[in-house]
N, C-alpha and C positions, 0 to 999 in steps of 0.2 A: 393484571399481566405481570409475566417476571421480568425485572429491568435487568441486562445482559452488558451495559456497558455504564457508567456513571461518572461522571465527568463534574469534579467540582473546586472550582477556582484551581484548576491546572496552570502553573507557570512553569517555561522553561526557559533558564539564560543561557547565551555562551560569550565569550569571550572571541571580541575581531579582536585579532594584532596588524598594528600598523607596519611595525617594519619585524625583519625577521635573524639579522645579526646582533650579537651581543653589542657591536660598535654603532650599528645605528639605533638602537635605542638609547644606549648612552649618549651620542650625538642629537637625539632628538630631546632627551631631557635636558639637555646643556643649554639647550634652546627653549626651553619652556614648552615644547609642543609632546602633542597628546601620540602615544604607545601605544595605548588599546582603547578599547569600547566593551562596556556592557552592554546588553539588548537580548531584549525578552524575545524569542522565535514563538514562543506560546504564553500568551499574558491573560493570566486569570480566565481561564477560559472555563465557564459552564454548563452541561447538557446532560438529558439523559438518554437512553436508546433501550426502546423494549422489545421483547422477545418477537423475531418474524419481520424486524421492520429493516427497510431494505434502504439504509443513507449513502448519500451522497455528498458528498467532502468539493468545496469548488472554491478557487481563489486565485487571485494571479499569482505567480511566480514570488516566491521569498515570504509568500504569508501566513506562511504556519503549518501550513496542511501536511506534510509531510512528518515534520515534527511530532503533533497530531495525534499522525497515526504509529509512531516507534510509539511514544507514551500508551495508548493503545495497547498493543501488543506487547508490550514490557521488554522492547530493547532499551530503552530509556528511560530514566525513573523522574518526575517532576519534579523543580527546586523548591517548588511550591503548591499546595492543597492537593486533593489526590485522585487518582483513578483506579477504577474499579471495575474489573470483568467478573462474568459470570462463567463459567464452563470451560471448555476446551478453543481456544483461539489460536487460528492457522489464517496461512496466507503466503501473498508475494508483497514484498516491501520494494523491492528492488531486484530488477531482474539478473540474475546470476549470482543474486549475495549469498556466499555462503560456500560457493562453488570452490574445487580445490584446482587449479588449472592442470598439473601434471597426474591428475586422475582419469578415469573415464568416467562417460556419461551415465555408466551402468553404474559405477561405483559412487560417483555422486548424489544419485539417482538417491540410493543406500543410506549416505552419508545425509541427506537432505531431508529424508520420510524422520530419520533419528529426530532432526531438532525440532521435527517439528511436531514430536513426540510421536511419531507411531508406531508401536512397536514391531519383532522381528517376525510374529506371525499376522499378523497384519499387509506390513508391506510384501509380505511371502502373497496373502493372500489378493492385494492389488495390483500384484507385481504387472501384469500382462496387460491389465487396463490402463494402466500409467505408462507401459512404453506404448502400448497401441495412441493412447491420447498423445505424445510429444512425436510420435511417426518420425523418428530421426534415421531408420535404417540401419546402416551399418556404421553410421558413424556413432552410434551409442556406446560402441565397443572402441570408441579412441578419444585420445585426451582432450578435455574441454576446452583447453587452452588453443586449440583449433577451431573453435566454435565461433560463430559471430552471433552478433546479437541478438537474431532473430532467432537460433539454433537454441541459445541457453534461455529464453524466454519460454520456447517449449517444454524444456525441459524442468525449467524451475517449475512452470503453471500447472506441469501435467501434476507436477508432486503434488501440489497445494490442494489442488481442485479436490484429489481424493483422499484427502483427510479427512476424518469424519469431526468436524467442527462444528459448535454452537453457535461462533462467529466466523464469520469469513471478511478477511480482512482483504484490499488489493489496492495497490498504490500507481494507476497509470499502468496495471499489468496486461492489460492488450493495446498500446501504445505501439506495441513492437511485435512484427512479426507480417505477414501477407496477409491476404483476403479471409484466405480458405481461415487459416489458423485465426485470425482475430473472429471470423462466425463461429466458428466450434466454440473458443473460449466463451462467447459471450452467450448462447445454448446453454453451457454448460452451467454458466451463473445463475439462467435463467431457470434452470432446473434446481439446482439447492434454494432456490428463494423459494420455489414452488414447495420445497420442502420443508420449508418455515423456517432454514438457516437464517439467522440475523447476518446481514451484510453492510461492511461499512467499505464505502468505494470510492476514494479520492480519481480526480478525474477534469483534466480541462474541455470534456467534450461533450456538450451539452446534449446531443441526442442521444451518447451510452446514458447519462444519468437521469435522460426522460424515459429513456425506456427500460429501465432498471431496477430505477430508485421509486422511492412515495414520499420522500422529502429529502431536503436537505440543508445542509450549513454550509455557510460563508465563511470564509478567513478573510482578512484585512488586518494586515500588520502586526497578527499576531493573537486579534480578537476576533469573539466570535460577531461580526454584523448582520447576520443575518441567519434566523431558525424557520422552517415552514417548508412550504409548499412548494415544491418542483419548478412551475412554472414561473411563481413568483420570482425564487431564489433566483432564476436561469434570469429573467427580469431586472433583477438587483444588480447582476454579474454585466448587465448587457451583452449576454452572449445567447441573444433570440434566435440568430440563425440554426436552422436545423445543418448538422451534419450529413453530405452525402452518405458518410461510409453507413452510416445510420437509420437510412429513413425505411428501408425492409424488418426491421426489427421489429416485432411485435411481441408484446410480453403477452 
């Protein structure tokens, strides 16, 4: 099989600052105490992901997963050992990122198919499926900056969904939005997987990445604890309870 994503001793550090005037950190070294911290958000992290396989990203809060997936997608480069995709990689990282607020929805719409490399006969040619998918009306034709969250979630996923990707990447991107709009999106997942897109799908919800995913990774503080099996990992996580919004799902 062709491996689509490879991941080998990936670190990433950043820098916490303690205090944030030029006087309180001189006041805090006068003192002997500590200005900043090092700390790895991705520490030596290893995996591979082959073509068709559909993971799941799961961790509490502050362990990596998001990080993760920038490295992934190459909004972020590791400080350490490297990563490796195969083919065309799209997605939602975050919902409205990228978005210009004193545009329209149309124009972002435009502005969003670009970075995510599709070209100008392309999104010509998915123009009508993509506003039909984020169904925003008339508001597609007024500035984002009027949009709530649930509005620019549409609109970012409609972009995403119809890029014609070898990976699909989604970071928590039906977290946001209603009923109707989180079933569509998740249909829709479930259709490129049927397509043999590889999908890597961070996610605190363990019935999206039971019925999703066929494996998946743990984060824990930055490493990987945990590779395998769906039920297992969801086991690991203790997060056995099935999700209501979830349990009609059927892959």
């Amino acid at each position: 099989m062709t491996t689509m994503i490879e991941v080998d001793g990936a670190t990433k550090s950043f820098t916490m600052q303690y205090h944030r005037s030029l006087k309180q950190i001189v006041m805090a070294r006068a003192r002997g105490m500590k200005t900043h911290d090092r700390f790895n958000a991705v520490d030596d992290v290893s995996f591979t992901v082959q073509e068709g396989e559909s993971i799941g990203v799961m961790g509490l809060n502050g362990s990596g997963k998001s990080t993760l997936l920038k490295l992934i997608s190459g909004v972020m480069r590791p400080d350490g050992g490297t990563v490796r995709t195969r083919g065309r990689v799209a997605g939602l990282i975050a919902t409205g990122a990228g978005f210009q607020a004193q545009l329209s929805g149309r124009d972002n719409l435009w502005l969003n198919a670009a970075i995510l490399g599709m070209s100008e006969a392309e999104t010509k040619r998915k123009l009508d499926e993509i506003i039909d998918f984020a169904d925003l009306g008339k508001f597609l034709d007024t500035p984002v900056a009027y949009y709530s969250s649930g509005m620019k979630a549409r609109l970012g996923f409609a972009v995403a969904i119809n890029v014609d990707a070898d990976v699909f990447i989604a970071d928590e991107a039906l977290a946001v939005g209603d009923q109707p709009f989180k079933r569509k999106c998740k249909k829709r997942m479930r259709e490129i997987r049927k397509q043999g897109t590889t999908i890597f799908f961070v996610s605190h919800s363990a019935g999206a990445v039971r019925n999703l995913c066929d494996r998946v990774l743990v984060m824990e503080q930055g490493k990987l604890g945990f590779d395998g099996a769906v039920d297992e990992g969801i086991h690991y996580l203790h997060y056995d309870e099935q999700d209501d919004d979830d349990e009609d799902d059927d892959i």
